[in-house]
C-alpha positions in Angstrom: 32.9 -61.5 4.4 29.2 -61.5 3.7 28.9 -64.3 5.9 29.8 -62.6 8.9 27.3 -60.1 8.9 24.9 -61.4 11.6 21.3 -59.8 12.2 20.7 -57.9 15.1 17.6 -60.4 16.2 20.1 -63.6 16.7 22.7 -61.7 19.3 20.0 -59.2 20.9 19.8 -59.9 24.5 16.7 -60.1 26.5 15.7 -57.1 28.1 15.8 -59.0 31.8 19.6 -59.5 31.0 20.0 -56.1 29.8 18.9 -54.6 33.2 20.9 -56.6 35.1 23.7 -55.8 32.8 23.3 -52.2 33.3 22.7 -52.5 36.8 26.0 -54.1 37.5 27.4 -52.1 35.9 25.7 -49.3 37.5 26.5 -50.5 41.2 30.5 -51.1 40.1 31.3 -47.1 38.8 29.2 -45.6 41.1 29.7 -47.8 44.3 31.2 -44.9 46.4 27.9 -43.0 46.5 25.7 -46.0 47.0 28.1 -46.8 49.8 27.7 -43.5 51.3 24.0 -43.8 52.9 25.1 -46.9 54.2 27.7 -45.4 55.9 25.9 -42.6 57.0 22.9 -44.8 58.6 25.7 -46.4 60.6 27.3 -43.9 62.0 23.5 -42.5 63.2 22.6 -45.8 64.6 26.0 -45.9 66.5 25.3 -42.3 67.5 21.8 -42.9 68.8 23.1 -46.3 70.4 26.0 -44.1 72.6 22.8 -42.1 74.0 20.7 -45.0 75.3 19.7 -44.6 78.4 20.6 -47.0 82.1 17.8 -48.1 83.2 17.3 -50.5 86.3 15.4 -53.3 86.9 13.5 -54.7 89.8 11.5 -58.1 90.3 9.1 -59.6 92.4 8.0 -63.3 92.5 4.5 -64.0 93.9 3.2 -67.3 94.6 -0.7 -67.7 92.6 -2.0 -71.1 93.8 -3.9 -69.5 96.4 -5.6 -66.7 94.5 -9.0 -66.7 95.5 -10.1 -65.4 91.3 -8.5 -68.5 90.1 -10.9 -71.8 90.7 -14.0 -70.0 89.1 -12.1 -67.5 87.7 -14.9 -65.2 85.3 -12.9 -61.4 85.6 -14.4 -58.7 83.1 -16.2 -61.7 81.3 -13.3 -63.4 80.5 -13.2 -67.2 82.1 -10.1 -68.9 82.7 -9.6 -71.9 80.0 -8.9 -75.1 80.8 -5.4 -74.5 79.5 -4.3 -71.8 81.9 -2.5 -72.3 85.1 -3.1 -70.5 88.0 -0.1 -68.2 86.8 -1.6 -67.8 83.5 -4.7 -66.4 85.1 -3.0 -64.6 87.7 -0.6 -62.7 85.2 -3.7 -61.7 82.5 -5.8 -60.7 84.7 -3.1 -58.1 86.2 -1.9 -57.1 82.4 -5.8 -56.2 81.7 -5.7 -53.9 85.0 -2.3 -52.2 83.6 -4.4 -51.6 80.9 -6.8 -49.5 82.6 -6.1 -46.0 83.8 -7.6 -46.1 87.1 -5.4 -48.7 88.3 -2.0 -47.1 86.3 -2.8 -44.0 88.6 -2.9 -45.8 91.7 0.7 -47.4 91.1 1.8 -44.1 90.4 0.6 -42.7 93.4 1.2 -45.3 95.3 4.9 -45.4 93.9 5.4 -41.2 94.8 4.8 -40.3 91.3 1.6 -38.9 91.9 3.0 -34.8 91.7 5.0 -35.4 88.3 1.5 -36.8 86.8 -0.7 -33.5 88.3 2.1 -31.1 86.3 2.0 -32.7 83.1 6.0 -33.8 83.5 4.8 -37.8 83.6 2.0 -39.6 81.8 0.0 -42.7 82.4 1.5 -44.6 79.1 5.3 -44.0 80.3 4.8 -45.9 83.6 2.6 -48.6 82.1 5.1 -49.4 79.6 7.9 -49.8 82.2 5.7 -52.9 84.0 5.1 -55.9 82.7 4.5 -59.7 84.3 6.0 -62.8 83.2 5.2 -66.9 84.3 7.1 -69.0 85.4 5.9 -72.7 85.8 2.0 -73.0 86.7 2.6 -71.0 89.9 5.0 -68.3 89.6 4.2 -64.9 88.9 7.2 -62.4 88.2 6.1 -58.4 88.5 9.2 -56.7 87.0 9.6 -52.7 86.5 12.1 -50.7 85.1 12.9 -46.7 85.9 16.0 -44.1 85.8 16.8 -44.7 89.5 16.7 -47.9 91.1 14.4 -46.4 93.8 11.5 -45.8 91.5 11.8 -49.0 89.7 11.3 -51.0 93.5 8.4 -48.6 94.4 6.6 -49.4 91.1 7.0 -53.4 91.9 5.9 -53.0 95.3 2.7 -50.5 94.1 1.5 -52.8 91.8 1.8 -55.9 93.8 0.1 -54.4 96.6 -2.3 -52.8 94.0 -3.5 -56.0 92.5 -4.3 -57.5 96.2 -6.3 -54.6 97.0 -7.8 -55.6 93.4 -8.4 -59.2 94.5 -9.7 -57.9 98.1 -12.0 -55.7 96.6 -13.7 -58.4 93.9 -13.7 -61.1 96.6 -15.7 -59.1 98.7 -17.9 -57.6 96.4 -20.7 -59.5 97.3 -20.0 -59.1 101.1 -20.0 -55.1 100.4 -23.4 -55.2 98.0 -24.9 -56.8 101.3 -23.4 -53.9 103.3 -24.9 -51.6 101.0 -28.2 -53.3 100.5 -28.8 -53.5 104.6 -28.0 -49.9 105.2 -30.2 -48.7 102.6 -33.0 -51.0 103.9 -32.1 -49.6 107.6 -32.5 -46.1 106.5 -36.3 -47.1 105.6 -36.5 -48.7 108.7 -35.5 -46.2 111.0 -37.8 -43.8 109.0 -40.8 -46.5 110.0 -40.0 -46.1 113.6 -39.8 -42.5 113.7 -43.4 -42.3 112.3 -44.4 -45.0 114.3 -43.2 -43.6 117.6 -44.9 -39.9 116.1 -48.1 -41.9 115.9 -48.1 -43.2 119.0 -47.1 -40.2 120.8 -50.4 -38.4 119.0 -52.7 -41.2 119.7 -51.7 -40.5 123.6 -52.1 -37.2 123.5 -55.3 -37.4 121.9 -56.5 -40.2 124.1 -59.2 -38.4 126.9 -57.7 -37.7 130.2 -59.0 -40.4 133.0 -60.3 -39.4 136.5 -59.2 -41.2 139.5 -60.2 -45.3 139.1 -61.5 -44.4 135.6 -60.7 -47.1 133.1 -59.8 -46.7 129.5 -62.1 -47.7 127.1 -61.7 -50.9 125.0 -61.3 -49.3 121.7 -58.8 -46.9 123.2 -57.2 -49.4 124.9 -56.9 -51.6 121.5 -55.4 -48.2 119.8 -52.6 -47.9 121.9 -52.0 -52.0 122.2 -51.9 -51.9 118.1 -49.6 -48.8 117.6 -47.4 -50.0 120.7 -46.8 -53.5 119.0 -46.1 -51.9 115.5 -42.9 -49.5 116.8 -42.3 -52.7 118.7 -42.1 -54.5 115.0 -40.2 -51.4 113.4 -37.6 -51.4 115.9 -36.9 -55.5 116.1 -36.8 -55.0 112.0 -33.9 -52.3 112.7 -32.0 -54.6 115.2 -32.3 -57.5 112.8 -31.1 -54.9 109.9 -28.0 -53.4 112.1 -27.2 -57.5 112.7 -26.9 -58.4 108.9 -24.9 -55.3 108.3 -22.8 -56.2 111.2 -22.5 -59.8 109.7 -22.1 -58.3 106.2 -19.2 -56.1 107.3 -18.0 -59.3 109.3 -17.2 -61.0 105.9 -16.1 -57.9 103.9 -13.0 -57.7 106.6 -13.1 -61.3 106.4 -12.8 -61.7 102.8 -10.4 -58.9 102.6 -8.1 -60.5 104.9 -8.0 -64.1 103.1 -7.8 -62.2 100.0 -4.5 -60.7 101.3 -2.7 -64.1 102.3 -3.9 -65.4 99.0 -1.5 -64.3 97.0 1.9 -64.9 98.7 4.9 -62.7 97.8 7.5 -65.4 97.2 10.7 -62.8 96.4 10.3 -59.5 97.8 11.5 -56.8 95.4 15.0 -55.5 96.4 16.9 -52.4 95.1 18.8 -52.6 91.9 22.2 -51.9 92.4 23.4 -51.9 88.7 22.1 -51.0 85.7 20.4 -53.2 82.7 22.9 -54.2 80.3 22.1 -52.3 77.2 24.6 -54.1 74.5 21.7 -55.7 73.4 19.6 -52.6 72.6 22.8 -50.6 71.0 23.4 -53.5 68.3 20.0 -53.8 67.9 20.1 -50.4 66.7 23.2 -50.1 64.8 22.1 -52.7 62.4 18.6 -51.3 62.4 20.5 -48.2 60.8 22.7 -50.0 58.8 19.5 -52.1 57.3 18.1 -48.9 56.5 20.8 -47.7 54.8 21.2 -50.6 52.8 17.8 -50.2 51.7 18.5 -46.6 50.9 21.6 -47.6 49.3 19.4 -50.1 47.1 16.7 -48.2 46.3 19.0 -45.4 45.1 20.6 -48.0 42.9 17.3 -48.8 41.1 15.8 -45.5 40.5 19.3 -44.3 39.0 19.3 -47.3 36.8 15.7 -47.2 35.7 16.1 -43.1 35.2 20.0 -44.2 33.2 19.6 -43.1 29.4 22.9 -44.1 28.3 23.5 -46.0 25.8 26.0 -49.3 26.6 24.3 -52.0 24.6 23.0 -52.5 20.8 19.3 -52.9 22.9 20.2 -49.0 24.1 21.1 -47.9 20.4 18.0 -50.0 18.5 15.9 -47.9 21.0 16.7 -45.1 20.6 13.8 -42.7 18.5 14.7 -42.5 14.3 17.4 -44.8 14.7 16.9 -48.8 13.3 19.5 -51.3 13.4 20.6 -52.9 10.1 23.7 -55.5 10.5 26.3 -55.8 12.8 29.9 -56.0 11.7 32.2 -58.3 14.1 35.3 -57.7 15.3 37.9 -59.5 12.7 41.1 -59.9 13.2 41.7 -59.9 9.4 41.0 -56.1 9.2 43.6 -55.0 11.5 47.2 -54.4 10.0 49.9 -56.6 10.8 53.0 -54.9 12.8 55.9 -54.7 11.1 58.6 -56.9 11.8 60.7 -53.7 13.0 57.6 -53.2 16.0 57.7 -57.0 16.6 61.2 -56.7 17.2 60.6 -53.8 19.9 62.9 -50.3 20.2 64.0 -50.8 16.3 62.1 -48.5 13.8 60.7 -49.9 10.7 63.6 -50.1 7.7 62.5 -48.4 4.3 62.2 -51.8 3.0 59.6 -53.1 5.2 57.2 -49.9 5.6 57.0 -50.3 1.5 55.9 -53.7 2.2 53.7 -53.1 4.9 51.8 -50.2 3.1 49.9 -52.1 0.5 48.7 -54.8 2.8 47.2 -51.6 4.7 45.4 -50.3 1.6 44.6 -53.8 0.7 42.9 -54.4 4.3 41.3 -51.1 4.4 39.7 -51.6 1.4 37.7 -55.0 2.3 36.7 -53.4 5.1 34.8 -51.0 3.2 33.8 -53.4 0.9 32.6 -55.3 3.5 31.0 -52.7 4.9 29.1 -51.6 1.8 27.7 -55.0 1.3 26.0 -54.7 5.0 24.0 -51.7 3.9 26.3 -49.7 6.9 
């Protein structure tokens, strides 16, 4: 019997296997409440997923091989690689205006939204996240918008198309409109030389000494007035010449403005959404979002509640605990256990007088190995 006494060292299992162990065990008699969050997630992500709102779409296609920013194309310091295609250019340069205010604005007013941004009702970020462009090819550009009514989501595609050629118009003819501004500000100075000019000269003459009958002017008189008549003469060709570049200036800025417009050419017109965006995507996107979460919930609860588990299911449990130390183990034999009678072995029948005498001193016999056994193990 001594021989089956095993120590506690050669059977102990690891404590890897033991947490496993206890956290099957764990997840199998408790799996109703770690089902529960999962459960529960669902039914919010199916909840939330019933109150998505229809929204509809509109597109426009527009044509970017004849966008005059493309060739040399440097916009906000940013050059065009030798990788992009004309659509690649065309479609960054009009995300990085979405991303600016100014522009945002002018779709939205532009789009009749102008009185829901002054109240406070709409903001900027709301109509620049419902806009976005998309390529197609080296050529195509696709301005797509989405909105609660199908009326709002064609003005915003129209606004920003219209929008970013009135960008193009205005960078084309920058230059044209710096010239404008430069000859204007030089005319100003100009005109303000032949004011004072034509002041001088009106002075000089009334200054000049007043002639009898067949009297000649003198030389140095006469010089005077030939020298301040010939400089108004020069202030005033200098102001026709400045009025002809600005005409010429302004020439190019309608000029520019005009090419700039048939640059870009509007290949599919936006047209009126008549049905909705699908939005089975979006709803199972979110009912497994939930249902992931829960699942973490679910597993996360399992793991705390089986790190924080104090209960003692394995000899690892018992040797832990404090003041207690593990001495021998004592199997299971099936050499301890009592025999049934013949009379149990034989089913309804109660044991006969004869065999329960027989039967009772194999018990006491058994019993006692066990204790002996027992004894011998230090238990």
């Amino acid at each position: 019997m001594a021989a089956d006494v095993a120590p506690a060292s050669d059977q102990q299992p690891s404590s890897a296997s033991a947490f496993w162990w206890r956290l099957a065990d764990n997840a199998f008699r408790r799996w109703f409440l770690f089902l529960l969050p999962v459960v529960v997630f669902a039914g919010l992500g199916v909840y939330q997923s019933t109150q998505a709102l229809e929204v509809y779409r509109s597109d426009g296609r527009l044509n970017a091989t004849g966008n005059p920013l493309v060739p040399d194309a440097v916009i906000g310091g940013a050059p065009a690689q030798f990788w992009e295609t004309p659509a690649d250019v065309t479609s960054r340069t009009l995300d990085e205006q979405l991303l600016t205010d100014s522009f945002v604005e002018d779709i939205a007013i532009r789009a009749n939204l102008g009185d829901q941004l002054e109240s406070g009702f709409l903001r900027l970020g709301v109509v620049r996240s419902n806009i976005w462009t998309s390529t197609s090819g080296s050529s195509l550009v696709t301005v797509s918008s989405t909105w609660a009514d199908p009326a709002t989501s064609l003005a915003l595609v129209e606004a920003t198309i219209s929008g970013y050629q009135g960008y193009i118009a205005e960078t084309v003819a920058s230059d044209a409109r710096e010239a404008v501004a430069f000859y204007s500000e030089q005319l100003e100075g100009l005109e303000a030389e032949v004011d004072a000019a034509e002041a001088t000269l009106t002075e000089y003459v009334a200054n000049l000494p007043v002639l009898d009958d067949g009297e000649e002017m003198g030389v140095l008189d006469r010089l005077g007035l030939e020298r301040l008549t010939a400089a108004l003469a020069t202030a005033e060709g200098k102001v026709l010449e400045t009025e002809d570049e600005i005409e010429r200036a302004e020439l190019n800025v309608r000029t520019a403005e005009s090419d700039a417009g048939r640059s870009l050419t509007v290949i599919d017109a936006p047209e009126m959404p008549v049905a909705p965006e699908s939005t089975l995507i979006d709803r199972m996107i979110t009912v497994i979002s939930y249902t992931v979460l829960g699942i973490a919930v679910a597993t996360a609860a399992l793991l705390v509640s089986t790190v924080l588990d104090r209960s003692i299911v394995s000899r690892r449990d018992l040797v832990a605990l404090a003041g207690v130390s593990f001495v021998a183990e004592v199997p299971v034999d099936h050499g301890l256990v009592a025999p049934k009678s013949p009379a149990r072995r034989r089913g309804r029948g109660g044991p006969s007088r004869g065999s329960r005498r027989k039967t009772e001193p194999t018990e006491r016999i058994d019993d006692t190995d066990a204790v002996e056994t027992a004894e011998r193990a230090g238990v």
